[in-house]
C-alpha positions as CSV (number, residue, x, y, z in Angstrom):
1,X,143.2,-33.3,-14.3
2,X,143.4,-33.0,-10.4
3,X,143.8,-35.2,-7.6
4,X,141.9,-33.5,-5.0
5,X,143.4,-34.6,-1.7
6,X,141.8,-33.2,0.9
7,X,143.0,-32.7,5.1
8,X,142.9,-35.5,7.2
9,X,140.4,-34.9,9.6
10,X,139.0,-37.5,12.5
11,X,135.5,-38.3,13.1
12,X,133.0,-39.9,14.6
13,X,132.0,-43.0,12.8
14,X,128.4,-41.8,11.6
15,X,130.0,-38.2,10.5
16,X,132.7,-39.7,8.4
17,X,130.7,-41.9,6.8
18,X,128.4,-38.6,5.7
19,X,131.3,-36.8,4.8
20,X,132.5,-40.0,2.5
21,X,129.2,-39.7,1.1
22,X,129.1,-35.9,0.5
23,X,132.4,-36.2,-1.1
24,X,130.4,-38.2,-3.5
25,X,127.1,-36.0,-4.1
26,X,128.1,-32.8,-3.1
27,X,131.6,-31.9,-4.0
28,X,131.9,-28.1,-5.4
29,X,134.1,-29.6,-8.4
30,X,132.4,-32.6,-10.3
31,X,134.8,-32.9,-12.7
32,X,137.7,-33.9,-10.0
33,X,138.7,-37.1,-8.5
34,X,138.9,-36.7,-4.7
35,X,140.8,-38.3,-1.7
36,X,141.0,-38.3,2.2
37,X,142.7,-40.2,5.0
38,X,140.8,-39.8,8.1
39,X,140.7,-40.7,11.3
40,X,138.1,-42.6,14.5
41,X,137.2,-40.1,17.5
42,X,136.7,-43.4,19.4
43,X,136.8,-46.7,18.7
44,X,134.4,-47.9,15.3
45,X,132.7,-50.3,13.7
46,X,131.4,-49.9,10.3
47,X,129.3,-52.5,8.4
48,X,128.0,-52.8,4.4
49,X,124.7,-50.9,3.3
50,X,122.9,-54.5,2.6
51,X,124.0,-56.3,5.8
52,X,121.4,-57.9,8.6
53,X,121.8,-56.5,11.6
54,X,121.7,-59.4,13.6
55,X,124.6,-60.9,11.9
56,X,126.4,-57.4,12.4
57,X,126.0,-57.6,15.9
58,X,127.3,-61.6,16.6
59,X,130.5,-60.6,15.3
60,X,131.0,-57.6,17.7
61,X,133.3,-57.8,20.4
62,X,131.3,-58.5,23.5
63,X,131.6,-55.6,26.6
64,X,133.3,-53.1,24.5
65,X,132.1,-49.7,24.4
66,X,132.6,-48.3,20.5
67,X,130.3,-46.4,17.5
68,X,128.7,-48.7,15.1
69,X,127.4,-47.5,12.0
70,X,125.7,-48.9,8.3
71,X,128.0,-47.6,5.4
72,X,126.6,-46.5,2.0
73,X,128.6,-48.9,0.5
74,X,128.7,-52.9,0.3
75,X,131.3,-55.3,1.9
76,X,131.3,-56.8,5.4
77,X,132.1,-55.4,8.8
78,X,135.1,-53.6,9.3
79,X,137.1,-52.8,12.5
80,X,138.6,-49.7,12.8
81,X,140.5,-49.6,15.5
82,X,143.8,-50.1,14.4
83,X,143.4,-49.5,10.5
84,X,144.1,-46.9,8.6
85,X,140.9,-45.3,6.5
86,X,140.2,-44.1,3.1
87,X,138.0,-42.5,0.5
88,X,138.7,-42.0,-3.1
89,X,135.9,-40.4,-5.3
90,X,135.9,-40.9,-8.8
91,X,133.8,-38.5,-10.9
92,X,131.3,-39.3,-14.0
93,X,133.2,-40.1,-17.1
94,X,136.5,-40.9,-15.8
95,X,137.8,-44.3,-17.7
96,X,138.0,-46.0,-14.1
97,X,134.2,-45.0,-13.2
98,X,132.8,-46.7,-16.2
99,X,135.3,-49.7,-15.7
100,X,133.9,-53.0,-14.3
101,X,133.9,-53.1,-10.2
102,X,136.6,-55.7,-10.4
103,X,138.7,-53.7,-12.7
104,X,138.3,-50.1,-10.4
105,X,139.1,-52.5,-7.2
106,X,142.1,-54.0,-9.3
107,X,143.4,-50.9,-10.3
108,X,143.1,-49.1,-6.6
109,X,144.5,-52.1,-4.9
110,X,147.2,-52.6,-7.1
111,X,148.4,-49.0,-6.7
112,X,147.9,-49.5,-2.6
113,X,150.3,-53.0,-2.5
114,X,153.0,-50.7,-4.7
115,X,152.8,-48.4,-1.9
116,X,153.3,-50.8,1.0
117,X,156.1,-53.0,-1.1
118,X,157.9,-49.2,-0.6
119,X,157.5,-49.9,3.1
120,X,159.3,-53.2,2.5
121,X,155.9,-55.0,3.0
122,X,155.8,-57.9,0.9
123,X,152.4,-57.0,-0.4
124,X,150.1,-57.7,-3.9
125,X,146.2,-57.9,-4.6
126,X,145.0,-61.7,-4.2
127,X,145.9,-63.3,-7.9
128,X,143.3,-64.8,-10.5
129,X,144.2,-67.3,-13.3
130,X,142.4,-65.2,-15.6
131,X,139.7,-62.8,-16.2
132,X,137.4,-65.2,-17.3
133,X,137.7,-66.4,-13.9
134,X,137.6,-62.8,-12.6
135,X,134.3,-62.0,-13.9
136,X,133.0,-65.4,-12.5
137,X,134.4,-65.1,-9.4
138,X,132.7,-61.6,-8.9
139,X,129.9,-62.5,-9.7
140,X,129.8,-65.2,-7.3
141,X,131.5,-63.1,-4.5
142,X,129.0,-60.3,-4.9
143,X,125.9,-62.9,-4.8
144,X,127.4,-63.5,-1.4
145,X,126.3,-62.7,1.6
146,X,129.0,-60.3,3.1
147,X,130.6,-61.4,6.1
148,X,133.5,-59.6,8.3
149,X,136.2,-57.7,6.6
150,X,139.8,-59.3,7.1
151,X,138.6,-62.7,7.8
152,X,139.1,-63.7,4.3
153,X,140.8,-62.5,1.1
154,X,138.8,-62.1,-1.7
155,X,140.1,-61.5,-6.1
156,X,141.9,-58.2,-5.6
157,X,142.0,-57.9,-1.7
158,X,145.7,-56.8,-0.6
159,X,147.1,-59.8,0.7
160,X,150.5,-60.6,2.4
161,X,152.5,-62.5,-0.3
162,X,153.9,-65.2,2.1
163,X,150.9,-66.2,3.6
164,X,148.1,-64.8,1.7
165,X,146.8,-63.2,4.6
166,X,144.7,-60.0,3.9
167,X,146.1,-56.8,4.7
168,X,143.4,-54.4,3.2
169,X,139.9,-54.3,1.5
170,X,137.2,-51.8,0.2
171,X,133.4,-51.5,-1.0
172,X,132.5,-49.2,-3.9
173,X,129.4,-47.7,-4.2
174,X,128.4,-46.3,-7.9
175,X,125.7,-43.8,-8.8
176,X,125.1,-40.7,-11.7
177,X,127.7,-39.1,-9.5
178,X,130.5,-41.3,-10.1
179,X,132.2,-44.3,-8.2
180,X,132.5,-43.9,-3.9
181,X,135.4,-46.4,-3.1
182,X,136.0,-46.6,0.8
183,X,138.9,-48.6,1.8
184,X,140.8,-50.3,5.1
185,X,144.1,-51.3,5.8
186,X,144.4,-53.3,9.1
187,X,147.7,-52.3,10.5
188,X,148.6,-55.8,12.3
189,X,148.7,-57.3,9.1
190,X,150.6,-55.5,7.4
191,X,153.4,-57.2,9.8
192,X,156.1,-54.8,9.4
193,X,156.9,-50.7,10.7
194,X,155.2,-48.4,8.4
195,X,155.8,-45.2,8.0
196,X,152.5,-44.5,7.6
197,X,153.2,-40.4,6.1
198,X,155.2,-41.7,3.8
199,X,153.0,-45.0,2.9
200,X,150.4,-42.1,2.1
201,X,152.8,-40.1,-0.4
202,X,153.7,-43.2,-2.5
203,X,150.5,-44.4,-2.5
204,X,149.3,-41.0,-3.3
205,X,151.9,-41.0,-6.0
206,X,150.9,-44.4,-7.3
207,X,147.1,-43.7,-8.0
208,X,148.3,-40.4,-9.4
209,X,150.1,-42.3,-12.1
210,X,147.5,-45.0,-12.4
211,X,144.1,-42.0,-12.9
212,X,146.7,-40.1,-15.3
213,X,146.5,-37.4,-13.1
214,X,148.6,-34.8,-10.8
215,X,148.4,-35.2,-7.2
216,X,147.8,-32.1,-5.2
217,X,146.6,-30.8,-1.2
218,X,143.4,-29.5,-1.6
219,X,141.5,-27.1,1.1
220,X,138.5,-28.7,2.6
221,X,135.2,-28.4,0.4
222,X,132.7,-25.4,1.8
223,X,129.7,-28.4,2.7
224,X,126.6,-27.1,3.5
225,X,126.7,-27.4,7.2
226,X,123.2,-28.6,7.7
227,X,123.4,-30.6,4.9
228,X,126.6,-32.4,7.0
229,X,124.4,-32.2,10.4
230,X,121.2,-33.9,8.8
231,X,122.8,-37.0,7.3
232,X,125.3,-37.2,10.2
233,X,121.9,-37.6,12.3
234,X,120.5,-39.8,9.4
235,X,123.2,-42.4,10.0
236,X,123.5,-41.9,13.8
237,X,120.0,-42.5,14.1
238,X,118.5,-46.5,15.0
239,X,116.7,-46.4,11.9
240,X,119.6,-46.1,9.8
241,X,121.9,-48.6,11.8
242,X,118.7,-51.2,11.9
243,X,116.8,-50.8,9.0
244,X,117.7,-54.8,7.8
């Protein structure tokens, strides 16, 4: 089996959130995990599927100018402008779709902090004493009302080993397509010069190993283009973005 990983591409915030969700629902091969870095045409805010919008907005920065825009996914707000963005896709029946959510964020995270200990960043996913404990704190965690990404470090959140301060995060989304997991690393924390190219390869490389699969570029997926147009509208649109 593949690794699809596609171009990097930048976006608008309300496009690459349809294109995350297309490479869910729509990609040509179903059978394939898929990945993409992309990029922020100007400067973003993204914020989980079940969040109020009121809350959303308190946290914003006040007399800033930027794209705001409801994921299809959980978590808390996220600020993009100086992160560096992901998607992984993994299809129906792969062992890590039917996995519990904290075992698939495990798993993803754990390959992400290999990749930045390559960069000599003393990284590794937030510890728990056992997974007893896991399961509980999950639970707890997702009965939660999400808050802002970065702020706190949650089980299996990539966190600085010195500190504990967290360095990336990520919301999954599962349906009978398979498992949408869209992830953030903020770049300050990360304290340290990345080579951000080669962060990509090894980490790349790690999930490779860690899906049992081989790695490889992949040309861009032939999307319906109205398909694209119509839900970049859908989550540009005030109804989408305000809806709680």
């Amino acid at each position: 089996m593949t690794l699809h990983v596609l171009p990097t591409r930048t976006a608008g915030a309300a496009e690459n959130m349809a294109i995350d969700f297309l490479l869910l629902q729509r990609y040509p091969d179903t059978t394939a995990p898929r990945f993409r870095h992309y990029g922020w045409r100007a400067p973003a805010f993204t914020f989980g599927y079940a969040q109020k919008i009121a809350f959303v907005r308190a946290q914003l920065p006040p007399g800033e100018t930027f794209d705001l825009c409801r994921r299809p996914t959980g978590g808390g707000v996220v600020d993009h402008r100086d992160d560096w963005t992901y998607a992984l896709v993994i299809p129906r029946g792969h062992p890590l779709e039917e996995a519990r959510a904290t075992q698939s964020y495990r798993l993803i995270h754990e390959a992400l902090a290999a990749a930045l200990c390559a960069q000599g960043i003393d990284a590794l996913t937030k510890p728990c004493p056992d997974e007893e404990a896991a399961r509980t704190d999950a639970e707890a965690v997702a009965a939660a009302t999400p808050g802002v990404c970065f702020q706190r470090a949650e089980i299996y959140d990539v966190v600085r080993r010195s500190d504990g301060g967290k360095i990336a995060g990520a919301a999954q989304k599962r349906n009978k397509h398979g498992l949408l997991f869209q992830g953030s690393i903020w770049k300050p924390a990360a304290s340290g010069a990345v080579d951000w190219a080669a962060f990509e390869a090894d980490f790349l490389a790690q999930l490779a190993t860690a899906l049992n699969v081989t790695a490889a570029p992949t040309p861009w997926p032939e999307f319906n283009e109205d398909e694209v147009g119509g839900l970049t509208e859908q989550y540009a649109a005030s109804e989408w973005t305000e809806q709680r």
